[in-house]
LUMDOVEX-207289 format. One record per residue (C-alpha): residue number from 1; residue in three letters; x, y negated, z negated. Coordinates in steps of 0.02 Angstrom, whole numbers, plus 50000, padded with zeros to 5 digits. Example, Ala and Ser with C-alpha at 12.3 -4.5 7.8 and 13.67 -1.06 7.14 Angstrom:
2
     k     r      px      py      pz
     1   Ala   50615   50225   49610
     2   Ser   50684   50053   49643
This chain:
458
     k     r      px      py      pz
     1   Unk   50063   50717   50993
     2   Unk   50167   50870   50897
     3   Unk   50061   50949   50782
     4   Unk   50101   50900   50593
     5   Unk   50245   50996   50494
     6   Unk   50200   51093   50363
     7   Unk   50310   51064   50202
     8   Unk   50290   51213   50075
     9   Unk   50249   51106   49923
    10   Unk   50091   51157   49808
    11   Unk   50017   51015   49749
    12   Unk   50077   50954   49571
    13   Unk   49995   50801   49458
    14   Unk   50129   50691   49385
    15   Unk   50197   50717   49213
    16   Unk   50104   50561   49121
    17   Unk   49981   50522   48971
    18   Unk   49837   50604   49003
    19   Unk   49672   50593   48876
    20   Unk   49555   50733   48859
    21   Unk   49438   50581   48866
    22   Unk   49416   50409   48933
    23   Unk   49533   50272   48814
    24   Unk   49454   50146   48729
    25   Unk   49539   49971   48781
    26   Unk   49589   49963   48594
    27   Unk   49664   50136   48624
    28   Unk   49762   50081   48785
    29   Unk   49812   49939   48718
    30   Unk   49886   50016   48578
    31   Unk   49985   50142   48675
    32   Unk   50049   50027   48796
    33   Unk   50092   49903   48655
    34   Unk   50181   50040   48561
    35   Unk   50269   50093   48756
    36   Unk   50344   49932   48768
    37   Unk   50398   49898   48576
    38   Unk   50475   50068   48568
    39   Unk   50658   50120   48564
    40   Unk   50708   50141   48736
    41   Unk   50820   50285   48796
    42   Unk   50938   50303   48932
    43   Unk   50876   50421   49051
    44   Unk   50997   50566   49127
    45   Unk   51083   50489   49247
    46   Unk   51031   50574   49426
    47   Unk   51174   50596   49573
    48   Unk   51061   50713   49686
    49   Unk   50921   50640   49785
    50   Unk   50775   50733   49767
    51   Unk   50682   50778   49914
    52   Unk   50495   50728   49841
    53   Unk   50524   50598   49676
    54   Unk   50371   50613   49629
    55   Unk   50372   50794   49595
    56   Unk   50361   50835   49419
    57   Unk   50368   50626   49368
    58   Unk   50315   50544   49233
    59   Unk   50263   50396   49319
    60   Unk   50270   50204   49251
    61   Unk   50113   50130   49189
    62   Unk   50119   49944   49212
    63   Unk   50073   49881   49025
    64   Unk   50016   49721   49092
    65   Unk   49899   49793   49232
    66   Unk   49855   49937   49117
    67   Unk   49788   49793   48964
    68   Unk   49674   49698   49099
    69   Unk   49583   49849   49135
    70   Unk   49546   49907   48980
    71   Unk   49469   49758   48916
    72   Unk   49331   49779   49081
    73   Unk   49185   49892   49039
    74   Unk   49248   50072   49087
    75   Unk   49406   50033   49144
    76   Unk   49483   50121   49004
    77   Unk   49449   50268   49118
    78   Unk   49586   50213   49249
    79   Unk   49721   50099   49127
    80   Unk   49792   50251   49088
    81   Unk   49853   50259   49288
    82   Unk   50016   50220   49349
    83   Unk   50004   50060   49477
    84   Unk   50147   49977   49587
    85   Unk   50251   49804   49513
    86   Unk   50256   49684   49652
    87   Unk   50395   49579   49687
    88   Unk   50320   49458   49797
    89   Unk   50416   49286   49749
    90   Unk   50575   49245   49681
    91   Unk   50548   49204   49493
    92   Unk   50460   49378   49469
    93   Unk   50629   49451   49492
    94   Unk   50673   49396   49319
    95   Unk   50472   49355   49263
    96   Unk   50402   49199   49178
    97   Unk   50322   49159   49019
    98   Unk   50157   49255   49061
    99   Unk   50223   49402   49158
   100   Unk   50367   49524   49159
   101   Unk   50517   49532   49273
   102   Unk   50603   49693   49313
   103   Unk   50712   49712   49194
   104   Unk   50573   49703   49078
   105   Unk   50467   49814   49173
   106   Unk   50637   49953   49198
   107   Unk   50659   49944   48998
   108   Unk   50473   49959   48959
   109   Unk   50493   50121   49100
   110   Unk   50633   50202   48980
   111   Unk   50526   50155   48836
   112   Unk   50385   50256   48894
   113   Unk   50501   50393   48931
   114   Unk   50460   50387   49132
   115   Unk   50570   50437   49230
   116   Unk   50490   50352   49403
   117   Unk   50451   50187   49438
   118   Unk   50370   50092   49567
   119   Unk   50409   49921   49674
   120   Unk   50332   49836   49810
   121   Unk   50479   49684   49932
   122   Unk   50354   49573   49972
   123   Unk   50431   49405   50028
   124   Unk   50502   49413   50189
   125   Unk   50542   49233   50291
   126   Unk   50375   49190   50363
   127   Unk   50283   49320   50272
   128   Unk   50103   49375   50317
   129   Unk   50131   49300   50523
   130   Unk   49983   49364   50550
   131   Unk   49871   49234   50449
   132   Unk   49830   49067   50485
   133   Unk   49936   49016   50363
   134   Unk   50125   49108   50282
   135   Unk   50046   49161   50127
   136   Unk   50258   49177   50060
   137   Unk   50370   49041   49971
   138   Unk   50510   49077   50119
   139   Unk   50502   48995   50290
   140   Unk   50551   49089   50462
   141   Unk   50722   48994   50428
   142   Unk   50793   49052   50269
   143   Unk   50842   49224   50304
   144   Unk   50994   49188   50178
   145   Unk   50891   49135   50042
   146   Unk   50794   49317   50051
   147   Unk   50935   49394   50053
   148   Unk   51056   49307   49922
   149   Unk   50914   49260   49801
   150   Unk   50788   49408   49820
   151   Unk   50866   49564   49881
   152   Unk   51059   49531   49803
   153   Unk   50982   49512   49641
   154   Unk   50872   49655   49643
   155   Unk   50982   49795   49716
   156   Unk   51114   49715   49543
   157   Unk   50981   49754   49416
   158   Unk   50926   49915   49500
   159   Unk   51119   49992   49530
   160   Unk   51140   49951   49337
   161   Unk   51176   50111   49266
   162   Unk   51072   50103   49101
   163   Unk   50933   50155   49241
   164   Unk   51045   50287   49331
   165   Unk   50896   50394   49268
   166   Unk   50748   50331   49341
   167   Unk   50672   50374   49506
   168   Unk   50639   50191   49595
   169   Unk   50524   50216   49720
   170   Unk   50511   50061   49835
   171   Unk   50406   50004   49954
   172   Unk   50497   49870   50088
   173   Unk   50401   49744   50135
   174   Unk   50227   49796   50181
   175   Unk   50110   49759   50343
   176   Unk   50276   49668   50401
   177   Unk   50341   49775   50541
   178   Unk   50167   49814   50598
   179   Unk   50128   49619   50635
   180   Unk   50279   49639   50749
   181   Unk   50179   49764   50867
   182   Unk   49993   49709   50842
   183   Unk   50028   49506   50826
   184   Unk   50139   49468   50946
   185   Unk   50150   49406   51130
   186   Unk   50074   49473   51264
   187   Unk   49922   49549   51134
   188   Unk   49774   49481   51114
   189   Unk   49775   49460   50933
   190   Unk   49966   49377   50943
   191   Unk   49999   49229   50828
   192   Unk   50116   49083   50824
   193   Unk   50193   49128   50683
   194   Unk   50226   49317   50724
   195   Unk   50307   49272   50890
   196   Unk   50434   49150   50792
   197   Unk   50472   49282   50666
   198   Unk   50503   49404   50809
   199   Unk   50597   49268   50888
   200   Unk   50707   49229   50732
   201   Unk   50742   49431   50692
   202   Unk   50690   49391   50533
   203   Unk   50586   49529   50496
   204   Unk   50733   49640   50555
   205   Unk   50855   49579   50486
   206   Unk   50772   49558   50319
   207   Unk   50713   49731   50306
   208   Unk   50850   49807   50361
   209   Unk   50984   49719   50267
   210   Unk   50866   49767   50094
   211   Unk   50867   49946   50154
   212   Unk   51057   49928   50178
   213   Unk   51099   49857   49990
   214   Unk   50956   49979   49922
   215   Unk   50973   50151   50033
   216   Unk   51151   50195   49968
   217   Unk   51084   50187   49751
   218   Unk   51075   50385   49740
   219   Unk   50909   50330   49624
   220   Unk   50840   50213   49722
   221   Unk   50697   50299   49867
   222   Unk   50662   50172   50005
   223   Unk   50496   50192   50081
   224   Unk   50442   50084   50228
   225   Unk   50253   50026   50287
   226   Unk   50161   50101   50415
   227   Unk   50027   50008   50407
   228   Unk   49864   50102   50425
   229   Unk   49759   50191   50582
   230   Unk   49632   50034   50592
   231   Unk   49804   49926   50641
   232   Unk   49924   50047   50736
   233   Unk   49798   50205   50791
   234   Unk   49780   50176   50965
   235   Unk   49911   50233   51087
   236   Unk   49984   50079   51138
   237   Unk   50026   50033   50966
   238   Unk   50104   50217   50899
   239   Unk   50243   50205   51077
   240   Unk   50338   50055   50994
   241   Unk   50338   50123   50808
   242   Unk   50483   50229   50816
   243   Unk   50593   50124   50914
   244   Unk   50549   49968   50806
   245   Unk   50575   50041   50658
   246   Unk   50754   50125   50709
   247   Unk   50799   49961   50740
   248   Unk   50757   49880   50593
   249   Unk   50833   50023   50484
   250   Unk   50987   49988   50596
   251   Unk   50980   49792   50577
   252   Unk   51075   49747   50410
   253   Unk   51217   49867   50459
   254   Unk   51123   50027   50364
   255   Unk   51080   50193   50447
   256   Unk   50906   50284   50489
   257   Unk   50953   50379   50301
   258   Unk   50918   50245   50197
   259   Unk   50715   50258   50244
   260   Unk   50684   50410   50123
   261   Unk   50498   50399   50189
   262   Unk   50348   50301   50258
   263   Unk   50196   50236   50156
   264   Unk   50022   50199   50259
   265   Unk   49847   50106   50186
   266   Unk   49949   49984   50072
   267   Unk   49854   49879   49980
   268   Unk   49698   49947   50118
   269   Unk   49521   50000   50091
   270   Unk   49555   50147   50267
   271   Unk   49478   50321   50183
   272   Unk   49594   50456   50160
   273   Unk   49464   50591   50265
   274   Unk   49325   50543   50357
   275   Unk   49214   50723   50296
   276   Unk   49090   50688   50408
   277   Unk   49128   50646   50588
   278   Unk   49307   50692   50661
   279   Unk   49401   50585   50810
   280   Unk   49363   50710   50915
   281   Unk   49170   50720   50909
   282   Unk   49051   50718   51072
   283   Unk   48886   50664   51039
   284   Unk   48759   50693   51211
   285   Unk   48914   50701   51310
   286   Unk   48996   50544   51236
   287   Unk   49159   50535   51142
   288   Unk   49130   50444   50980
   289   Unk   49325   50354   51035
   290   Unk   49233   50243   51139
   291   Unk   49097   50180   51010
   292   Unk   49126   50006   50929
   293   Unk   49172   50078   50749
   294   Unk   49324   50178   50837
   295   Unk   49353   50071   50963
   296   Unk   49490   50184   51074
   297   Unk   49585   50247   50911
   298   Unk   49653   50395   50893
   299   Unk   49619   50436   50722
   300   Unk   49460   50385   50589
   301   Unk   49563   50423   50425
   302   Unk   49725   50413   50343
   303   Unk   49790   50584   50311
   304   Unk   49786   50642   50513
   305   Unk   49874   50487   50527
   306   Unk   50014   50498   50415
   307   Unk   50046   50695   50451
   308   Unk   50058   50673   50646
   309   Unk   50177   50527   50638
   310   Unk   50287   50599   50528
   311   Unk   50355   50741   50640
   312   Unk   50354   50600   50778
   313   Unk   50468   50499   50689
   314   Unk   50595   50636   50652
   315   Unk   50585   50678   50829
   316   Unk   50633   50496   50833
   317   Unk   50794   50519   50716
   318   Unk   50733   50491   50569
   319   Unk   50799   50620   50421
   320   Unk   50696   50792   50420
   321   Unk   50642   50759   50240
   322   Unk   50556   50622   50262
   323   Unk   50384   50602   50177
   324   Unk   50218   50488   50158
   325   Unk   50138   50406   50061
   326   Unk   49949   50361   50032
   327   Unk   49900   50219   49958
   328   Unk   49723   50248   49871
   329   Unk   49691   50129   49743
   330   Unk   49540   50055   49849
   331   Unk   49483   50182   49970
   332   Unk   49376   50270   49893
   333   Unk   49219   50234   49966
   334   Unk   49077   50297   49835
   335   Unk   48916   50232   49753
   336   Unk   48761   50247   49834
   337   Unk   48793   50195   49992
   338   Unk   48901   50341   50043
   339   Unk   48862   50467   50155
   340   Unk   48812   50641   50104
   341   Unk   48799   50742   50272
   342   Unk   48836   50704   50472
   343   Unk   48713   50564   50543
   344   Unk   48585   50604   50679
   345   Unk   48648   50640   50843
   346   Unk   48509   50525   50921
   347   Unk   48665   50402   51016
   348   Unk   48856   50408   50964
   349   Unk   48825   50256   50896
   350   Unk   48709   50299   50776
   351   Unk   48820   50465   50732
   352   Unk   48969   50366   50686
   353   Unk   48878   50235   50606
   354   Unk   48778   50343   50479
   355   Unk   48917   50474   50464
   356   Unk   49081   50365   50409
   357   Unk   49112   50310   50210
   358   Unk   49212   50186   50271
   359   Unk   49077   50057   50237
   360   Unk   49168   49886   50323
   361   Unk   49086   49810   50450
   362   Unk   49265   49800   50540
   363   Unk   49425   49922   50517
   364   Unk   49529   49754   50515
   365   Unk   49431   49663   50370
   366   Unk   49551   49689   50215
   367   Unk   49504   49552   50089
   368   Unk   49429   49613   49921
   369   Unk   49295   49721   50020
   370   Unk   49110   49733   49965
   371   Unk   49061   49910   49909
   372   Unk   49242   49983   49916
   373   Unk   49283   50101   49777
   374   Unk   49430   50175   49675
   375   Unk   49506   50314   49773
   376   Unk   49598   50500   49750
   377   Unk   49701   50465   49561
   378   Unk   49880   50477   49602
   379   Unk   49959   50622   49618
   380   Unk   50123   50720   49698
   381   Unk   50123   50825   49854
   382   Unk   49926   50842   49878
   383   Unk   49951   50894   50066
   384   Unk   50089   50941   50194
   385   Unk   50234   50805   50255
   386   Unk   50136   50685   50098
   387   Unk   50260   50647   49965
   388   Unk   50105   50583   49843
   389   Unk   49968   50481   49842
   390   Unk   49990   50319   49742
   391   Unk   49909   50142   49688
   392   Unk   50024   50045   49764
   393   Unk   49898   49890   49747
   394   Unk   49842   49877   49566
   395   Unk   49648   49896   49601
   396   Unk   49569   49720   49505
   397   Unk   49718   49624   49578
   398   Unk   49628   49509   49692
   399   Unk   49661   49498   49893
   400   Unk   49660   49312   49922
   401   Unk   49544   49153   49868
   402   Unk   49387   49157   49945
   403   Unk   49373   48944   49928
   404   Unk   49340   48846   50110
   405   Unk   49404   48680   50009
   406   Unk   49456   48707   49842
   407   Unk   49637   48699   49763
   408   Unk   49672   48853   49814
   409   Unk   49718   48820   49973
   410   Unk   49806   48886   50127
   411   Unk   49631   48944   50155
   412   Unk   49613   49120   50214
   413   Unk   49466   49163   50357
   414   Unk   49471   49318   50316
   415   Unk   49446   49303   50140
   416   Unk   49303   49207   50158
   417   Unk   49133   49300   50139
   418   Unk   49040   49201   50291
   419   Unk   49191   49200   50412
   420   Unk   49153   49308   50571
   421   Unk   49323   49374   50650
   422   Unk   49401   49331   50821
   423   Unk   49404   49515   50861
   424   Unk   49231   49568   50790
   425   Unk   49133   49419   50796
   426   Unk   48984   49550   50752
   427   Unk   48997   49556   50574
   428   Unk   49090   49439   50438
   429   Unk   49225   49477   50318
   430   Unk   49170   49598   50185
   431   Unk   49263   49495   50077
   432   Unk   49194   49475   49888
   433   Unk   49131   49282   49862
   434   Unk   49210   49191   49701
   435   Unk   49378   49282   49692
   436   Unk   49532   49187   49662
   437   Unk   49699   49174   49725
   438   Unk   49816   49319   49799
   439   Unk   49889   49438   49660
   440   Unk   49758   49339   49501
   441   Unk   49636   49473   49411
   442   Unk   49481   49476   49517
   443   Unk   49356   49562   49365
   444   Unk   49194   49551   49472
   445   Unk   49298   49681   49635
   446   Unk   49375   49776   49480
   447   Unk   49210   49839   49409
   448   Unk   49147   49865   49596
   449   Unk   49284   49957   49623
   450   Unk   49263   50066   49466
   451   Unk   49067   50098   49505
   452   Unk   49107   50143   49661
   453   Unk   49261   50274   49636
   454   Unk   49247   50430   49750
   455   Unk   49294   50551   49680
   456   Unk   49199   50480   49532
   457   Unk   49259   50436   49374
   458   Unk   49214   50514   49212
């Protein structure tokens, strides 16, 4: 594989609130209760589309995330961080008594004076194929309902020129594409219910008609998951990206410009660097590829991964300026279980296993992992071909239920602490016990998460 492209960009924090200290909660509660009271202003409208958004942003803070971590012990120390709104259901579109839609959320923006703001699509026909259960309100069969009642609505309010001035960064419908490689007939892991979304096109379809009403708002930057290196790293699985994801850009009648860039590690716990083992590491004359940590991959880490696909995918057609992002709200991998040098080079085994800070048992376990930590704080153009790295997943927000037979049901294996996976019937979950429902604040993974930070917080 090409080496990565360089692009010349120094690396630049986004414009935002930031305290010479750590915020009280009463502090951060005041400021984000004065954001969203305050006059809003109509920002400048923008016709150019700017190569990097986040460059020089001041970036949304989610009030409602931001006054949940404050009241936790220390996490006035993050609240002040701008996090991701999810769209993942049809009523959040306009909100409900307890939460905001996105109008709400676009007005408190301008009230902040942002000028960038962050979505997640996530409620695609048949959603989540890969579980046991859909986890979304939308069956395989109502393509027309996600598109008249999700995406219609959405690209209205975000074309609406009182926000001709924001930046809307938004992330299409994440780990949605990469089911369609990884979960589907002949591989090993296929489901049912990924085959019948494959079979229905509604995964193309959907995507690509949402990039086709939201690609041509000059405001509007449409980024589409990647997935992470634990999912798609080994050869077999990076040969069908690019022509997959052509087509899907291709699907609702759009072109290959309406992806402005890719995102990888959404809403994953995969490290940005590995510091102390590399991919290509021979220990007594074995390659630490065939050990069961790495399992054939070709990368260990996020950032190789993201900056060698990107010039393969503009090889692939995709527009030269694409960029990344990194999703690091829960990667961080600190506390005192991390690593502080290489491991013994007794066996490769040994090596990888005392070297990584990726502390899962599995590099496919992904529910509210034990010991994971608060990652690298957001911030624009950290590295070459990487556009920023951002909290897409609000860290605190919780995975799924960990209940066998509560009310919380469709239960979720994989959120369940004793579960052992198909594909690594060696260890169990990771998963956090006592957490509740997909999206609900978890506080018990929050404070992990916060004692845990790499870099470390304040």
């Amino acid at each position: 594989m090409a080496p990565p492209l360089p692009r010349p960009r120094p690396p630049r924090l986004f414009r935002r609130f930031r305290p010479r200290r750590p915020l009280t909660a009463l502090a951060v509660l005041a400021l984000v209760t004065t954001t969203v009271a305050g006059p809003a202003r109509a920002a400048a409208p923008t016709s150019v589309r700017l190569d990097n958004p986040y460059l020089g942003a001041r970036v949304y803070v989610n009030p409602e995330w931001s006054a949940r971590a404050a009241t936790e012990p220390l996490g006035a120390a993050v609240a002040h961080q701008p996090t991701a709104v999810w769209l993942d259901r049809i009523t959040a579109i306009d909100g409900t008594g307890a939460t905001m839609g996105l109008r709400a959320h676009l007005g408190a923006a301008l009230g902040q004076d942002a000028d960038l703001v962050q979505l997640v699509l996530y409620n695609l026909p048949g959603r989540d194929c890969d579980r046991r259960v859909s986890q979304g309100e939308l069956t395989v069969a109502e393509l027309d309902r996600y598109r008249t009642e999700f995406v219609d609505p959405i690209a209205e309010i975000l074309a609406d020129p009182a926000y001709a001035g924001l930046r809307i960064v938004v992330v299409v419908e994440p780990n949605s594409l990469p089911n369609l490689i990884t979960h589907t007939s002949p591989r090993p892991a296929a489901t049912a219910g990924c085959d019948e979304v494959r079979a229905a096109g509604s995964y193309l379809n959907g995507i690509g008609y949402a990039l086709a009403r939201l690609g041509p708002i000059a405001n509007v930057y449409p980024y589409l998951d990647l997935g992470e290196h634990g999912k798609l790293g080994r050869p077999a699985d990076l040969a069908p990206i690019a022509p997959l994801y052509s087509a899907a850009a291709r699907a609702g009648g759009g072109t290959l410009a309406n992806v402005h860039g890719f995102v990888v590690n959404t809403a994953g716990y995969a490290p940005l660097t590995e510091p102390f083992f590399q991919v290509g590491d021979v220990v007594n004359g074995e390659p630490v590829t065939g050990t069961r940590w790495v399992d054939g991959k070709a990368f260990v880490d996020e950032l190789p991964y993201a900056q060698q696909l990107r010039p393969y995918l503009v090889g692939a057609g995709f527009p030269n300026g694409i960029g990344f992002l990194v999703d690091t709200s829960r990667n961080g991998w600190g506390g005192a279980g991390r690593p502080t040098g290489p491991g013994p080079r007794t066996t490769v085994e040994e090596y990888v296993e005392t070297s990584r800070t990726d502390r899962r048992g599995w590099d496919g376990n992904w529910c509210n992992q034990t010991g994971a930590g608060i990652g690298a704080r957001p911030v624009a153009a950290p590295a070459a071909g990487i556009d920023a790295y951002v909290w897409a997943k609000p860290p605190g927000e919780s995975d799924g239920a960990s209940d066998v037979l509560g009310a919380n049901r469709p239960y979720e294996p994989m959120c369940d602490p004793w579960y052992r996976p198909s594909a690594a019937p060696y260890v169990r979950t990771g998963a956090l016990g006592n957490a509740p429902p997909s999206g609900q604040w978890f506080p018990a993974h929050f404070r992990q998460l916060l004692a845990n930070a790499w870099p470390p917080l304040p």
